[in-house]
N, CA, C and O atoms as a GROMACS GRO file, in nm:
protein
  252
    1UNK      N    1  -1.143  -0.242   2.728
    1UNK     CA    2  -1.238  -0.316   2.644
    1UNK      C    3  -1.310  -0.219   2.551
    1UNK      O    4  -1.330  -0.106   2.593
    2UNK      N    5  -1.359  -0.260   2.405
    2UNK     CA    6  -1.355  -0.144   2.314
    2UNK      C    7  -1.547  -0.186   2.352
    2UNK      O    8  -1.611  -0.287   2.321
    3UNK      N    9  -1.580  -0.093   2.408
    3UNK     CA   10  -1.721  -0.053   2.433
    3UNK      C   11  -1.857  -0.016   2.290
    3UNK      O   12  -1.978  -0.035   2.292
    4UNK      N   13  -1.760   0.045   2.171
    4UNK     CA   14  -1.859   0.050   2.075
    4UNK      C   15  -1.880  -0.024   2.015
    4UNK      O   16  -1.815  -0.128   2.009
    5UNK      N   17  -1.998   0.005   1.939
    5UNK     CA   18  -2.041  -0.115   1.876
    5UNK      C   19  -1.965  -0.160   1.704
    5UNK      O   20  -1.868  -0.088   1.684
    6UNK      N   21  -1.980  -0.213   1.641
    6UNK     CA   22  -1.920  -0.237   1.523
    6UNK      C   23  -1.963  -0.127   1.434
    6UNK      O   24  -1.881  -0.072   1.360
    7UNK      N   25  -2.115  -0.085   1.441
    7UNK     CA   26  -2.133  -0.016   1.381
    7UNK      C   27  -2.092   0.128   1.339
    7UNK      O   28  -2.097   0.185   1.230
    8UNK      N   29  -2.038   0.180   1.499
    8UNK     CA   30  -1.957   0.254   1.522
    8UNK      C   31  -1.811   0.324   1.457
    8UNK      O   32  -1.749   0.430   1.468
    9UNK      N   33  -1.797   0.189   1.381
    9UNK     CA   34  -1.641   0.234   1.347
    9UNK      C   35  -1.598   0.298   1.212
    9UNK      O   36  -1.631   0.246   1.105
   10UNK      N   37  -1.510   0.431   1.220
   10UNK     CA   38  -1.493   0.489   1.133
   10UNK      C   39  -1.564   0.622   1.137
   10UNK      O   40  -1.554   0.708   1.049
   11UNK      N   41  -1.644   0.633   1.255
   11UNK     CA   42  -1.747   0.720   1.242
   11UNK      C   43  -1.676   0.847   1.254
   11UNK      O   44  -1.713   0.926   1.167
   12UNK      N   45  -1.570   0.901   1.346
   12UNK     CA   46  -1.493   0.978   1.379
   12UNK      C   47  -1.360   1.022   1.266
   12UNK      O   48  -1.304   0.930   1.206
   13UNK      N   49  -1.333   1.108   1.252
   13UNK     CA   50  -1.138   1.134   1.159
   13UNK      C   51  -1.087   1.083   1.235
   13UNK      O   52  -1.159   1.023   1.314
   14UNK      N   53  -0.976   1.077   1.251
   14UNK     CA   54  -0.796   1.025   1.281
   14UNK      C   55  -0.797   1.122   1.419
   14UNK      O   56  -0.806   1.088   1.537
   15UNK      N   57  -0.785   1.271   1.351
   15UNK     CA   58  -0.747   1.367   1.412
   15UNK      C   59  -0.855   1.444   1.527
   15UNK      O   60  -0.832   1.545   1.593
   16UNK      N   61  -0.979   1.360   1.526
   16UNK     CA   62  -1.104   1.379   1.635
   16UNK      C   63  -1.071   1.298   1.727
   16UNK      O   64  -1.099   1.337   1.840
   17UNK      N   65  -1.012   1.179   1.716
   17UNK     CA   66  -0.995   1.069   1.852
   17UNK      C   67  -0.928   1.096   1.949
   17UNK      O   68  -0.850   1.188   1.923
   18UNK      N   69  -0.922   1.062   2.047
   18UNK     CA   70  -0.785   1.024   2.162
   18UNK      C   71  -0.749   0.947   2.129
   18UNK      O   72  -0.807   0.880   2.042
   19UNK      N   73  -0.646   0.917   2.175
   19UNK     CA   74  -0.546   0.794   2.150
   19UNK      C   75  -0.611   0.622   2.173
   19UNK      O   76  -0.611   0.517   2.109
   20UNK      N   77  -0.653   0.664   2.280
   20UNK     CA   78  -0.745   0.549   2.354
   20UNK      C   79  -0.842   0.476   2.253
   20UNK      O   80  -0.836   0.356   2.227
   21UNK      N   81  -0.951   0.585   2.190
   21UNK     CA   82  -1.026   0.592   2.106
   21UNK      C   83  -0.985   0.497   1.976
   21UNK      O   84  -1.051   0.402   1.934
   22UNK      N   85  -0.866   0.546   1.926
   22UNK     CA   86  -0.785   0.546   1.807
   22UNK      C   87  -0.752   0.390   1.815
   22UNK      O   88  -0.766   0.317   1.716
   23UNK      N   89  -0.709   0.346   1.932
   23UNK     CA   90  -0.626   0.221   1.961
   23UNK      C   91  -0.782   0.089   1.966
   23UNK      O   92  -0.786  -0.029   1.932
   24UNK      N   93  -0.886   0.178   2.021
   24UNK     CA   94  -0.988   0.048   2.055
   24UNK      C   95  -1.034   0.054   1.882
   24UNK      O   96  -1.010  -0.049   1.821
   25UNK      N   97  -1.071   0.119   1.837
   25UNK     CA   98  -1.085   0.164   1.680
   25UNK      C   99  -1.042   0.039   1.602
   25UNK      O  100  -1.115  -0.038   1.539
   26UNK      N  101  -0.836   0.029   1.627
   26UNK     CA  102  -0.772  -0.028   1.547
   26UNK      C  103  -0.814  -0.174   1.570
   26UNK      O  104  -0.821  -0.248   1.471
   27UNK      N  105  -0.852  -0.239   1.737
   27UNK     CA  106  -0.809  -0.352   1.775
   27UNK      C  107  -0.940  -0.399   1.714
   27UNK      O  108  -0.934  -0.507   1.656
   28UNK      N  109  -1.070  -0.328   1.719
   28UNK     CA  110  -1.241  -0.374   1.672
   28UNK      C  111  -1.153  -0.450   1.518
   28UNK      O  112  -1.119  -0.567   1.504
   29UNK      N  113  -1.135  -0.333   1.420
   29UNK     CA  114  -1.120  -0.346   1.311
   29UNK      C  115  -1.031  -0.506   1.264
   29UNK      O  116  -1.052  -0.583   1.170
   30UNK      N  117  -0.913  -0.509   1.394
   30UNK     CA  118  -0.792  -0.573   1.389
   30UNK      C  119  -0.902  -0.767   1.405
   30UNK      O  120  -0.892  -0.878   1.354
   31UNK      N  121  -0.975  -0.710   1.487
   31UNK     CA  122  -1.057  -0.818   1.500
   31UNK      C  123  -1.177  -0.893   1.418
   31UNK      O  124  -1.237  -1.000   1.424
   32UNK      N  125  -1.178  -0.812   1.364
   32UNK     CA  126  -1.303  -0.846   1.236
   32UNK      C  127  -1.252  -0.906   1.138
   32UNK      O  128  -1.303  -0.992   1.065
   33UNK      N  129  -1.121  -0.847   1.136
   33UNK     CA  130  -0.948  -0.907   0.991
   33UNK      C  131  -0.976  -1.065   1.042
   33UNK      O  132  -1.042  -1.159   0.996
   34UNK      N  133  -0.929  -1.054   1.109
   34UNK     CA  134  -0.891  -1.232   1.186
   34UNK      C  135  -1.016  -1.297   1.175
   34UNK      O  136  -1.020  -1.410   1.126
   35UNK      N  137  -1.133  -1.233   1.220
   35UNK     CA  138  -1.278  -1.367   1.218
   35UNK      C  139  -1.288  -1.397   1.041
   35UNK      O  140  -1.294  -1.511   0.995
   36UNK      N  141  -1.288  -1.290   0.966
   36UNK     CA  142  -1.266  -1.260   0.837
   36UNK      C  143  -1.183  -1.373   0.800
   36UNK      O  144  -1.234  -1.462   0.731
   37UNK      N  145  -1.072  -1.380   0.832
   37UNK     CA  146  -0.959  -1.476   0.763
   37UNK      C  147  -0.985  -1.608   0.785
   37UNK      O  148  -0.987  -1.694   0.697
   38UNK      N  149  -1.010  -1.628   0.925
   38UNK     CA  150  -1.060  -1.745   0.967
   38UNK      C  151  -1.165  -1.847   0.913
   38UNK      O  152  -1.160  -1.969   0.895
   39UNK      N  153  -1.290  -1.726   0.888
   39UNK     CA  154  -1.378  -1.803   0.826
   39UNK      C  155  -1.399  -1.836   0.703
   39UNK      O  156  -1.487  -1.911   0.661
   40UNK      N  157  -1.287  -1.757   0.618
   40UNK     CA  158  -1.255  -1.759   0.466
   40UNK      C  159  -1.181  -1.887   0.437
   40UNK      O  160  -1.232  -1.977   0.370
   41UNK      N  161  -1.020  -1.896   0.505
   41UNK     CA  162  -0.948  -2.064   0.568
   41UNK      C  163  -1.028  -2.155   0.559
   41UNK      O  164  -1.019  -2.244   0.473
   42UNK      N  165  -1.151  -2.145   0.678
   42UNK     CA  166  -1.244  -2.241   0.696
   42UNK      C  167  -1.299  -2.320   0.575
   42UNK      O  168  -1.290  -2.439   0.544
   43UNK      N  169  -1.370  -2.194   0.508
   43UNK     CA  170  -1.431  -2.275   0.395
   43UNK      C  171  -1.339  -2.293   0.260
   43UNK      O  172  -1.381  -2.322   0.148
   44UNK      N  173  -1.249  -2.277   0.285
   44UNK     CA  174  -1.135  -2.292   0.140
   44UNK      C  175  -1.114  -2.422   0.179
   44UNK      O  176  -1.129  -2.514   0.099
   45UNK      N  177  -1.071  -2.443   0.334
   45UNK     CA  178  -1.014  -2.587   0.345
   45UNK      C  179  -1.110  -2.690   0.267
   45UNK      O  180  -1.089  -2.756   0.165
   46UNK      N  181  -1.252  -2.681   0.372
   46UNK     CA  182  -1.383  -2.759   0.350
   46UNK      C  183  -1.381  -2.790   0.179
   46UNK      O  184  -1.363  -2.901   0.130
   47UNK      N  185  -1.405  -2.666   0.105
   47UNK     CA  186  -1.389  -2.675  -0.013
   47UNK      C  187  -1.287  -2.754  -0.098
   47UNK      O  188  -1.312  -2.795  -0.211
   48UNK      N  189  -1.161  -2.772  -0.029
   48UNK     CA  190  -1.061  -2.890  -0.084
   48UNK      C  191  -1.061  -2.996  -0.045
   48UNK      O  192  -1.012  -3.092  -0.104
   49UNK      N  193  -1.125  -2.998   0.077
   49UNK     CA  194  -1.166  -3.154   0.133
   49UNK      C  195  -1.303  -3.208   0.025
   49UNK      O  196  -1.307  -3.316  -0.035
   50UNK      N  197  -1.402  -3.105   0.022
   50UNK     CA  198  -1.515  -3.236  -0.030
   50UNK      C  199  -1.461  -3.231  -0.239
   50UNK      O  200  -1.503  -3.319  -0.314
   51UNK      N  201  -1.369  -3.118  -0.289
   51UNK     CA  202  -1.319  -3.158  -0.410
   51UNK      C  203  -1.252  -3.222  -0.465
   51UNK      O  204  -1.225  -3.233  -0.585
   52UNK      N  205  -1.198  -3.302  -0.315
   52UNK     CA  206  -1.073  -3.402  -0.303
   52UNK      C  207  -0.925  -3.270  -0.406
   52UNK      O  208  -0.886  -3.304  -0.518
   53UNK      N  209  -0.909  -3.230  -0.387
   53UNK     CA  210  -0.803  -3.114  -0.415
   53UNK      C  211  -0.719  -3.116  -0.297
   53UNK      O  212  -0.605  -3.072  -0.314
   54UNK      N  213  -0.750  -3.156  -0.183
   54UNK     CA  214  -0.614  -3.134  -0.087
   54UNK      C  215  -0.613  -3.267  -0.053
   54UNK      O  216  -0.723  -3.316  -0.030
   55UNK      N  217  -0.487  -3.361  -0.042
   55UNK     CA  218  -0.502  -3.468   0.054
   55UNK      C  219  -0.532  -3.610  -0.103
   55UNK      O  220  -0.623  -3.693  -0.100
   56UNK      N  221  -0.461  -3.602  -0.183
   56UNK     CA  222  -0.509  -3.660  -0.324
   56UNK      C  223  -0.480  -3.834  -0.236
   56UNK      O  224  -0.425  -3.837  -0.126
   57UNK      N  225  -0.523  -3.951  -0.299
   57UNK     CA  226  -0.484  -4.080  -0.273
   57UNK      C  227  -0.341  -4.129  -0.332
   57UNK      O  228  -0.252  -4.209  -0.302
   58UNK      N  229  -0.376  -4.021  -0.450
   58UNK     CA  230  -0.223  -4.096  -0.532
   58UNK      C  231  -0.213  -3.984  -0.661
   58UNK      O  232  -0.289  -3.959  -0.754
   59UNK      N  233  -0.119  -3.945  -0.630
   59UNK     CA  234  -0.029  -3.815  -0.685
   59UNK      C  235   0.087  -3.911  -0.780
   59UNK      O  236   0.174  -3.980  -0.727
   60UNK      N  237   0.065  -3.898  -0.941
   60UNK     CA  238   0.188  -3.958  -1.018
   60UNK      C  239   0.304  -3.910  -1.001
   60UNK      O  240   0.305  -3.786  -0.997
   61UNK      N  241   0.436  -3.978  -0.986
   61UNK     CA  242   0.532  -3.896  -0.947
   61UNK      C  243   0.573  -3.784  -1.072
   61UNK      O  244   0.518  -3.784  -1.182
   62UNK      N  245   0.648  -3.718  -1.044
   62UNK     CA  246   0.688  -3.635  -1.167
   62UNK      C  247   0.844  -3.660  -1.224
   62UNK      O  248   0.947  -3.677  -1.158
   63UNK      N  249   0.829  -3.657  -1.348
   63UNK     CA  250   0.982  -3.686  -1.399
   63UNK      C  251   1.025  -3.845  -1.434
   63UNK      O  252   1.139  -3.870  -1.472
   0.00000   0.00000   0.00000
């Protein structure tokens, strides 16, 4: 379990870590990506739901 805090990260080089170090490092970071993406998704969807942009009633056909 990566014990530091967020604030923590980056604080160290590449070549100062252990491996261990290096790996809880990647997974913090790896994890912040994903809440990041998630909550970006989130409000893009929201945002096409209340612009009516996703989900139209009636789309003219084309051609």
């Amino acid at each position: 379990m990566n014990t530091k805090g967020s604030s923590d990260i980056g604080t160290k080089r590449p070549e100062e870590m252990t491996q261990a170090e290096r790996r809880a490092e990647i997974e913090a970071l790896e994890g912040r990506r994903r809440r990041l993406i998630m909550v970006l998704n989130e409000s893009v969807w929201q945002y096409e739901k209340e612009s009516g942009r996703r989900y139209p009633t009636h789309r003219p056909k084309r051609g």
